[in-house]
MITI-249357 format. One record per residue (C-alpha): residue number from 0; chain; x, y, z; residue in three letters. Coordinates in pm, 1 decimal, padded with zeros to 6 digits, always signed. Each point is the difference from the previous one (the first is absolute). Layout:
+-----+-------+----------+----------+----------+-----+
|   n | chain |        X |        Y |        Z | res |
+-----+-------+----------+----------+----------+-----+
| NUM |     A |        X |        Y |        Z | ala |
...
+-----+-------+----------+----------+----------+-----+
END
This chain:
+-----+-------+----------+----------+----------+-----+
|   n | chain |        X |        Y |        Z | res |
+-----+-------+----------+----------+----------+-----+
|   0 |     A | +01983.4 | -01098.8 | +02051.2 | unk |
|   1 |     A | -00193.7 | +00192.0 | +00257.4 | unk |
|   2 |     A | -00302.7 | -00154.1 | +00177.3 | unk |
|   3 |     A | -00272.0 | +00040.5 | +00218.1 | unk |
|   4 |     A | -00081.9 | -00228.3 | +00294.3 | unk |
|   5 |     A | -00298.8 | -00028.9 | +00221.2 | unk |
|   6 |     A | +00021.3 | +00004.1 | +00357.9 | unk |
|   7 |     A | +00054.0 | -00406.6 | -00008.4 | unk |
|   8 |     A | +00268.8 | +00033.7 | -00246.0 | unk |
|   9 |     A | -00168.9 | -00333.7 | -00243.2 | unk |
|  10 |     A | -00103.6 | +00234.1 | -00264.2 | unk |
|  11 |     A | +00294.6 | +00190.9 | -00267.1 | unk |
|  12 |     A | -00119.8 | +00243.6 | -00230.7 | unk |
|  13 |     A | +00226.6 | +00174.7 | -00241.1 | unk |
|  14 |     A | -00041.0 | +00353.4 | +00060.7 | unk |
|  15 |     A | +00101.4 | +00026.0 | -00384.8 | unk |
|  16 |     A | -00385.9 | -00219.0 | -00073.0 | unk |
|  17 |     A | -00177.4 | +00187.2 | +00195.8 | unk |
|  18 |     A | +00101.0 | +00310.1 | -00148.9 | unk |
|  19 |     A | -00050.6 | -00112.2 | -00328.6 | unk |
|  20 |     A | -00359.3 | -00108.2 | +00109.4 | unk |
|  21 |     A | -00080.9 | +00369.7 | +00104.2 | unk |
|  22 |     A | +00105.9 | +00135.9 | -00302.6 | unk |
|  23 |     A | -00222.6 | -00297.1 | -00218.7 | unk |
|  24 |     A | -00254.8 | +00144.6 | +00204.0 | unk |
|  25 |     A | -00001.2 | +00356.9 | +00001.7 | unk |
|  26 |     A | +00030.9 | -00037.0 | -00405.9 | unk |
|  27 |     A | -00292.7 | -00228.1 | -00006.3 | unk |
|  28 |     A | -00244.4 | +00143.8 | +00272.0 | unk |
|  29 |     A | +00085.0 | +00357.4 | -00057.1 | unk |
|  30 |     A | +00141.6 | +00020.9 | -00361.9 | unk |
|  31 |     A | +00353.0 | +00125.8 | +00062.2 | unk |
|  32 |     A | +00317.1 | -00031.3 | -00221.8 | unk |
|  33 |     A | +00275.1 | -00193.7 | +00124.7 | unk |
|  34 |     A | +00194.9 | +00342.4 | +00056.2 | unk |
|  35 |     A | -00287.2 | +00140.5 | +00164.5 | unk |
|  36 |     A | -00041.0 | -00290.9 | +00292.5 | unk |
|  37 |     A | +00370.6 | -00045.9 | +00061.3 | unk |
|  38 |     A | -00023.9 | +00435.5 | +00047.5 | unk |
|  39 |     A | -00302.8 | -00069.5 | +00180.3 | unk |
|  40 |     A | +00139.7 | -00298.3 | +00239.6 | unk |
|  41 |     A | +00285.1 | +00151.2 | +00035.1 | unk |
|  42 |     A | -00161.4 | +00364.2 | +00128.0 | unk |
|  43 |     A | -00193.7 | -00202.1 | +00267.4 | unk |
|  44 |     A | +00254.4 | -00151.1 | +00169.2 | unk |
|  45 |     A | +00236.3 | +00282.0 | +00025.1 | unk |
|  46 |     A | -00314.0 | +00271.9 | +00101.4 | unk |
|  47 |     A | +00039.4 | +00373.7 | -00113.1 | unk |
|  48 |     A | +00354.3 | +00003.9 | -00194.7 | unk |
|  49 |     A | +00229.6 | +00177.6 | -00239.7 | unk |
|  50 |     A | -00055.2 | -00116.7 | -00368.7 | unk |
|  51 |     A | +00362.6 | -00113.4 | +00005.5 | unk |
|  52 |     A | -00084.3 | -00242.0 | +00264.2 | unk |
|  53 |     A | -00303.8 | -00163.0 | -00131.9 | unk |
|  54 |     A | +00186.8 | +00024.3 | -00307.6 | unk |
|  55 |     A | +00318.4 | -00222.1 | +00169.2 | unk |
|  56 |     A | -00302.3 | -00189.9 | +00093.9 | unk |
|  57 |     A | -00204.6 | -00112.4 | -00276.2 | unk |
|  58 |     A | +00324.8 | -00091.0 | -00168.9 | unk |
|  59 |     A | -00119.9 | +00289.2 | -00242.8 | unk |
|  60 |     A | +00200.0 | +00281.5 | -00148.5 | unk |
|  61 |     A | -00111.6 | +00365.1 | +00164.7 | unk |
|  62 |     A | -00133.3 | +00164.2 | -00302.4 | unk |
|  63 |     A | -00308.8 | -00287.4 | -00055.1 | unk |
|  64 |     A | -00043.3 | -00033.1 | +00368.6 | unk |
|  65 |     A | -00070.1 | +00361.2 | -00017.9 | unk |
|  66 |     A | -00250.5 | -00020.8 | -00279.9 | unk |
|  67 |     A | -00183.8 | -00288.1 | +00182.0 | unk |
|  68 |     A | +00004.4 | +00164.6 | +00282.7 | unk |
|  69 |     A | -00204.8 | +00297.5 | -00167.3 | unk |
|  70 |     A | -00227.8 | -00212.9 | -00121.9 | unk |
|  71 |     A | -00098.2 | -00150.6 | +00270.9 | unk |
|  72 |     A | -00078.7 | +00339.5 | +00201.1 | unk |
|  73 |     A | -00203.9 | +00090.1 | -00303.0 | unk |
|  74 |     A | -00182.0 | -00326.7 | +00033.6 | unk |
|  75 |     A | -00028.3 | +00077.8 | +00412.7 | unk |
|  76 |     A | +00191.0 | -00264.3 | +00038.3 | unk |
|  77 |     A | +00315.6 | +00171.2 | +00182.9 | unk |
|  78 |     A | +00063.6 | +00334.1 | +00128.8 | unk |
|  79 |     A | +00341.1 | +00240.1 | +00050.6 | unk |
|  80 |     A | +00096.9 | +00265.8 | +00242.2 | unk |
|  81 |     A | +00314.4 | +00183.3 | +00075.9 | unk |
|  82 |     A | +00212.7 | -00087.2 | +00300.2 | unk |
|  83 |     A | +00302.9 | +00205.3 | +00068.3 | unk |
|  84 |     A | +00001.4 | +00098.9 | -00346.0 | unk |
|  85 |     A | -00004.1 | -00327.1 | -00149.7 | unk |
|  86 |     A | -00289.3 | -00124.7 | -00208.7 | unk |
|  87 |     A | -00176.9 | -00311.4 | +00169.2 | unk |
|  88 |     A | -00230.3 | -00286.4 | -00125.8 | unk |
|  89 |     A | -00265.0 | -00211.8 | +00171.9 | unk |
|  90 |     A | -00189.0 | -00286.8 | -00177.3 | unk |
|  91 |     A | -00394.6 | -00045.5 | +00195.2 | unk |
|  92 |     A | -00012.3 | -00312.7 | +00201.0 | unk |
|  93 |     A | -00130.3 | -00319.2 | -00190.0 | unk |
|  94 |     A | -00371.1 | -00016.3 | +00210.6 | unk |
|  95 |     A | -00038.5 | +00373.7 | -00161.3 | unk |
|  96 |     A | +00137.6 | -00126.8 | -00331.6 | unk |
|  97 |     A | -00282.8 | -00249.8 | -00036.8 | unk |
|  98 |     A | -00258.1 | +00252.6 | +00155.0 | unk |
|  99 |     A | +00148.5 | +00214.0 | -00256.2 | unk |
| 100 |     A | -00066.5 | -00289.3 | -00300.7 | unk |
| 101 |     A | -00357.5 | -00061.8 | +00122.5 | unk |
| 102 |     A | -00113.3 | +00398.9 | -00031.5 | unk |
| 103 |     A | +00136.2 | -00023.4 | -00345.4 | unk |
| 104 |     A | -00202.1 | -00319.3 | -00058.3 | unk |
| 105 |     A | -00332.4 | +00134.5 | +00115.9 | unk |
| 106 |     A | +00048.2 | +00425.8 | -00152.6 | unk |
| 107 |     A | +00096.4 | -00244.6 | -00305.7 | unk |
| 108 |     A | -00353.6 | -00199.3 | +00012.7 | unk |
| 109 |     A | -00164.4 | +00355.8 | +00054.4 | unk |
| 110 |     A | +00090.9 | +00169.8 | -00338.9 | unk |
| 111 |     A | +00014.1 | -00351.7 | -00187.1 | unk |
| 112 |     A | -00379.5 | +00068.0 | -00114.2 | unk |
| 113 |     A | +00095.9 | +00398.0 | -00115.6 | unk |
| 114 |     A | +00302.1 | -00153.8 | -00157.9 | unk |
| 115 |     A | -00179.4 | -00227.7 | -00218.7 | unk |
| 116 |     A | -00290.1 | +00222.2 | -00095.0 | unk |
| 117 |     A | +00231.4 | +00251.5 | -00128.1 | unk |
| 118 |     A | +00180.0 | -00266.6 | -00191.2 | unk |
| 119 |     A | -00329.7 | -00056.0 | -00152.0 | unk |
| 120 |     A | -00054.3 | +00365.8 | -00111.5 | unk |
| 121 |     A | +00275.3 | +00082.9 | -00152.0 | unk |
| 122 |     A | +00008.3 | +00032.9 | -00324.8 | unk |
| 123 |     A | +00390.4 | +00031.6 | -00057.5 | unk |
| 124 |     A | +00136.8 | -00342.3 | +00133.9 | unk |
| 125 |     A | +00403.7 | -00043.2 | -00019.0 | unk |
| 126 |     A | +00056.4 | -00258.1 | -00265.9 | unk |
| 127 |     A | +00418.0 | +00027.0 | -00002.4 | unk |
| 128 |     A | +00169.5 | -00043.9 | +00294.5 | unk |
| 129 |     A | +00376.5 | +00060.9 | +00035.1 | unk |
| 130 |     A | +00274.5 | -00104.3 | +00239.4 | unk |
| 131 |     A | +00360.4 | +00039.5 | +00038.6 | unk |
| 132 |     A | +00276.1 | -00200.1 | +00214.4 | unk |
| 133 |     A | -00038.3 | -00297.0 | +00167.4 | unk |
| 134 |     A | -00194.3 | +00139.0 | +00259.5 | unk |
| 135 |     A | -00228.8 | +00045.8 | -00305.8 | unk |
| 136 |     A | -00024.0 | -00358.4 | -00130.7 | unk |
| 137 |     A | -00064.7 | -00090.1 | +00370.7 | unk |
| 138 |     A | -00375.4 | +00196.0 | -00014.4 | unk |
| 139 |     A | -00065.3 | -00106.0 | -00312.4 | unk |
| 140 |     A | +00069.9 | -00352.1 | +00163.2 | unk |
| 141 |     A | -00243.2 | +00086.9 | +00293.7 | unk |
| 142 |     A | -00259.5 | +00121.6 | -00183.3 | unk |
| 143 |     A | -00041.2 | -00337.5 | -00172.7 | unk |
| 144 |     A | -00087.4 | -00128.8 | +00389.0 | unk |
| 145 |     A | -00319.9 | +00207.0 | -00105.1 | unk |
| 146 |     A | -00118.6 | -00235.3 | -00268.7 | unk |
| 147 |     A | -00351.6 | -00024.6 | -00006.5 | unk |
| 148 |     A | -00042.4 | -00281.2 | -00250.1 | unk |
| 149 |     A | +00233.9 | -00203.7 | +00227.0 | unk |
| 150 |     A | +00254.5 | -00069.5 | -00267.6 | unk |
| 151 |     A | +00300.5 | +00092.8 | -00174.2 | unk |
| 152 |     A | +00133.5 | -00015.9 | -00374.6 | unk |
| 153 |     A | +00385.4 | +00000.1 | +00037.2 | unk |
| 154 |     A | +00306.3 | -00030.5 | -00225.2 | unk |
| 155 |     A | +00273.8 | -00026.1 | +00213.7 | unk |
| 156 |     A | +00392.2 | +00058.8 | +00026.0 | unk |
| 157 |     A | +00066.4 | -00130.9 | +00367.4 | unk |
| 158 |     A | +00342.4 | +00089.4 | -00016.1 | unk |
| 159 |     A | +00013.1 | +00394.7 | -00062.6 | unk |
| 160 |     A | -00312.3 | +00027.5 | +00204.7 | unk |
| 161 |     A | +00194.9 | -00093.4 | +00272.3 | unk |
| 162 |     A | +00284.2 | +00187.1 | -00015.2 | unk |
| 163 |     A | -00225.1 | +00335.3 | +00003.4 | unk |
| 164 |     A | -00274.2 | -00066.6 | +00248.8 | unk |
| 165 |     A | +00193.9 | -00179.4 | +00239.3 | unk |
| 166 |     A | -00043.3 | -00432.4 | +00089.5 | unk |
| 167 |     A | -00147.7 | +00100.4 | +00304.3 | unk |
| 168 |     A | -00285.4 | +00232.2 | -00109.4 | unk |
| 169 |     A | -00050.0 | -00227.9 | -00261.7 | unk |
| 170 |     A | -00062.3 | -00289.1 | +00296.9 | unk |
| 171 |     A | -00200.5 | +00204.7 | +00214.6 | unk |
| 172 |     A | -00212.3 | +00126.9 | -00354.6 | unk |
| 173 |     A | -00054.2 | -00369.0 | -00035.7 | unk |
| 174 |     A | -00209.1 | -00059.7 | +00332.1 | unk |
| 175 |     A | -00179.1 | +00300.2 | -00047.3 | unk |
| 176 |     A | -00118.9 | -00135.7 | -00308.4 | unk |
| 177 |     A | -00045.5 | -00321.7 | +00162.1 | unk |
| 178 |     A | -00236.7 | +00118.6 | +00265.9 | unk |
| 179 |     A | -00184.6 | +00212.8 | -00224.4 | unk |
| 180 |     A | -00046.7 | -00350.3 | -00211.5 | unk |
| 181 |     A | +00115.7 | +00163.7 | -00301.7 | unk |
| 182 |     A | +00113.9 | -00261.9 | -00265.0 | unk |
| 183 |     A | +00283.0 | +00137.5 | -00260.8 | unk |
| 184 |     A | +00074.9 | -00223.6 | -00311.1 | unk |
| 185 |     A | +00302.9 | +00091.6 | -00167.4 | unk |
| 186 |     A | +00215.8 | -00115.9 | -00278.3 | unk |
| 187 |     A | +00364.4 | +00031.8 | +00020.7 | unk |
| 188 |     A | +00332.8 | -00109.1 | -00182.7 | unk |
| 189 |     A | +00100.3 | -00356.3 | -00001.1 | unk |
| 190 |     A | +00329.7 | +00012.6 | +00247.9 | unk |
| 191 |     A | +00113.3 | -00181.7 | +00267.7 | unk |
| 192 |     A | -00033.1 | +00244.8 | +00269.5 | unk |
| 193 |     A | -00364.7 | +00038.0 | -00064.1 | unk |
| 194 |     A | -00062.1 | -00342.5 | +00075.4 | unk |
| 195 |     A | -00073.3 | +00092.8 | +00336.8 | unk |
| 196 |     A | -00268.5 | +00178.5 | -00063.7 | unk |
| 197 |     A | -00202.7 | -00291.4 | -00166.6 | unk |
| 198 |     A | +00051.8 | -00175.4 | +00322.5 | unk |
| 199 |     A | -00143.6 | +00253.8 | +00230.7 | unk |
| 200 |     A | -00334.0 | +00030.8 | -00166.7 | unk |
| 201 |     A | -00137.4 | -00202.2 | +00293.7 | unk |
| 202 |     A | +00016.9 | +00256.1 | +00253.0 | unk |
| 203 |     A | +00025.9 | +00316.5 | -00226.9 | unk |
| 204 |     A | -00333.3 | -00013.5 | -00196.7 | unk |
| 205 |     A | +00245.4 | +00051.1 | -00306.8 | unk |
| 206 |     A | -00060.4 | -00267.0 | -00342.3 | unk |
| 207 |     A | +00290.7 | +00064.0 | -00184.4 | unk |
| 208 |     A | +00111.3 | -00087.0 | -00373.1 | unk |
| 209 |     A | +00350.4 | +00021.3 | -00207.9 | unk |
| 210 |     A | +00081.3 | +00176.3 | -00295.6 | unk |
| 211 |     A | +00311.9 | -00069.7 | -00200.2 | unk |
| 212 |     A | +00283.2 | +00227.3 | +00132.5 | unk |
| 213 |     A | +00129.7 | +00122.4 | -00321.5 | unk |
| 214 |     A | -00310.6 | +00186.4 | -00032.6 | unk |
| 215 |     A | +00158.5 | +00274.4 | +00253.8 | unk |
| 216 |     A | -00237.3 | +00173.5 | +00197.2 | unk |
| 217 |     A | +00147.7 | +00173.2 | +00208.0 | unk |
| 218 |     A | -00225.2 | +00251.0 | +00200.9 | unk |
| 219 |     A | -00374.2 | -00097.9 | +00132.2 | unk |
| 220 |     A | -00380.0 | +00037.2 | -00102.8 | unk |
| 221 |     A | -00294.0 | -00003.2 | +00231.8 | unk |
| 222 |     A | -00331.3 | -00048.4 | -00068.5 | unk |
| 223 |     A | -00307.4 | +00040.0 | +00292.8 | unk |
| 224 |     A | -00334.7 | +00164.0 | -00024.5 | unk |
| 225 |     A | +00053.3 | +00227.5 | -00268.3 | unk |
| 226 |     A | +00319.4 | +00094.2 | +00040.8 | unk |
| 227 |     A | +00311.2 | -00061.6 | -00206.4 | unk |
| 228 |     A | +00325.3 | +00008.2 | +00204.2 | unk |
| 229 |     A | +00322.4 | +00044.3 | -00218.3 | unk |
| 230 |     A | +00333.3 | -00015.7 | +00208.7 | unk |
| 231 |     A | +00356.4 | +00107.1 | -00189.0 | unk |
| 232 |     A | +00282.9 | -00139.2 | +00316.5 | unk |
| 233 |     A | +00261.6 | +00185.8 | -00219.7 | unk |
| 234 |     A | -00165.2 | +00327.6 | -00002.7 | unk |
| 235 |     A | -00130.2 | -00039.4 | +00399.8 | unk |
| 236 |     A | -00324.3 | +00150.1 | -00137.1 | unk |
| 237 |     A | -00389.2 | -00128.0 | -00044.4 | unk |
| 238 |     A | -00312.8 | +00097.9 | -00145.4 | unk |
| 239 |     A | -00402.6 | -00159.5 | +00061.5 | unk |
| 240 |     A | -00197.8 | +00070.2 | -00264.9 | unk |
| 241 |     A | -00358.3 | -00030.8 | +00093.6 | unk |
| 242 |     A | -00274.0 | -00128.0 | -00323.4 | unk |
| 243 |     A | -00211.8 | -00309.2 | -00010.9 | unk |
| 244 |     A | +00065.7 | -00026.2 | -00371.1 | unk |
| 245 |     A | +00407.3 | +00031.0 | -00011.6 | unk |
| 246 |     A | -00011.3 | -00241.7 | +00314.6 | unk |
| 247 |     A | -00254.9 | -00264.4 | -00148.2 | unk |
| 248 |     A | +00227.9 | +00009.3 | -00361.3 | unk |
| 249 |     A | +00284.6 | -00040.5 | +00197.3 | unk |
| 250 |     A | -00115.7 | -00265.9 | +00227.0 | unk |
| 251 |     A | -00130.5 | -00221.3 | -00350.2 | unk |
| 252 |     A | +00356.4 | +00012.0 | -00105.9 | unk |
| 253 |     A | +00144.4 | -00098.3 | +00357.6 | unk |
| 254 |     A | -00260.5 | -00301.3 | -00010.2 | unk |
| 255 |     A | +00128.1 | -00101.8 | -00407.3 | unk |
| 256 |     A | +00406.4 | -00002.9 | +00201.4 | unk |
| 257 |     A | -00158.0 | -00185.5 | +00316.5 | unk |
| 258 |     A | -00174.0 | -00270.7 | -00229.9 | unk |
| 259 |     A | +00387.5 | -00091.3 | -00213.7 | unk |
| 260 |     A | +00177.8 | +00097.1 | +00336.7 | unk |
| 261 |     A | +00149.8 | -00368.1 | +00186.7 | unk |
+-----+-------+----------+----------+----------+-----+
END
């Protein structure tokens, strides 16, 4: 394994950690993907290069390094220019990146009061929300970090969740939550790999309850706010519906399976 020393030699660090610490970080601090801060990491360190490169890189194939790459000139974020006749890419260094992060933070505290007050006035407000794809099931995830009342209803199926949205956004959706000291209570089935989950209640703000498994349930409802999250893993597709009375009827019979729930 590669390391690096200090100029004493006492101290070995895995190059392999500290990589994997920059990318925690960039997806924390400034809300990148995964794909997005190994593109990103992987642009700084080689400077201005050919797609194929930064592709070879990021251990990604050329066609998604390509679309991130896009994205992240729309977002100011890199830049391209032709060399030679061959199409180049620069990421911004990471003291701009953060200068970058803290413009957005204070144009983002400037319109916040405009925002809200045309929230107020509309008249037409978006009760039915749709989403498609993982990707999809992700926001609807994220948005739940918005919870006002500071808790969440939840009927969970671990398992499937998991295998759409990714173990590791699930993780890092879990400190969010944490920090934001959102509690989630959630009923699940009654098997043994969802033991675990009873057992980190500690440091997850999570109270959770069994079912039995033969009642099969095998997609997910959310309840925050006023706002009814319904998740179908087989379809890859999601919908919030958004009315105090459909959530409130739907949170009394959540409360009736909490009280027989183990």
């Amino acid at each position: 394994m590669a390391v690096l020393t200090n100029k004493i030699g006492y101290i070995k660090i895995p190059v392999e950690k500290i990589y994997n610490n920059m990318l925690k970080q960039l997806m924390d601090t400034f809300y990148f993907n995964e794909k997005e801060a190994k593109v990103y990491l992987a642009n700084l360190e080689l400077g201005r290069s050919r797609v194929s490169l930064i592709a070879k890189k990021a251990g990604l194939n050329r066609i998604t390094t390509y679309d991130i790459l896009k994205k992240l000139i729309g977002l100011g974020i890199a830049s391209s220019a032709f060399y030679n006749g061959v199409k180049t890419f620069q990421v911004i260094e990471p003291e701009l990146l953060l200068e970058k992060m803290e413009s957005r933070m204070k144009l983002a505290k400037q319109i916040l009061p405009q925002l809200l007050l045309a929230s107020r006035m509309s008249k037409v407000r978006p009760d039915f929300q749709f989403f498609e794809g993982a990707e999809g099931i992700r926001t609807i995830y994220e948005d739940t970090l918005n919870c006002r009342e500071k808790i969440i209803y939840n009927i969970a199926n671990p398992k499937n969740l998991l295998e759409v949205v990714s173990e590791q956004f699930f993780n890092q959706y879990v400190k969010k939550r944490v920090r934001r000291k959102i509690k989630v209570m959630v009923l699940m089935p009654d098997s043994s790999e969802n033991k675990k989950y009873k057992k980190e209640t500690k440091n997850t703000m999570r109270e959770v309850r069994f079912f039995a498994k033969e009642n099969n349930i095998p997609n997910e409802i959310l309840m925050y706010d006023n706002k009814l999250a319904l998740l179908s893993f087989s379809s890859n597709i999601g919908v919030i519906v958004e009315d105090t009375e459909i959530v409130e009827s739907m949170k009394s019979l959540w409360k009736m399976l909490w009280r027989g729930a183990s």
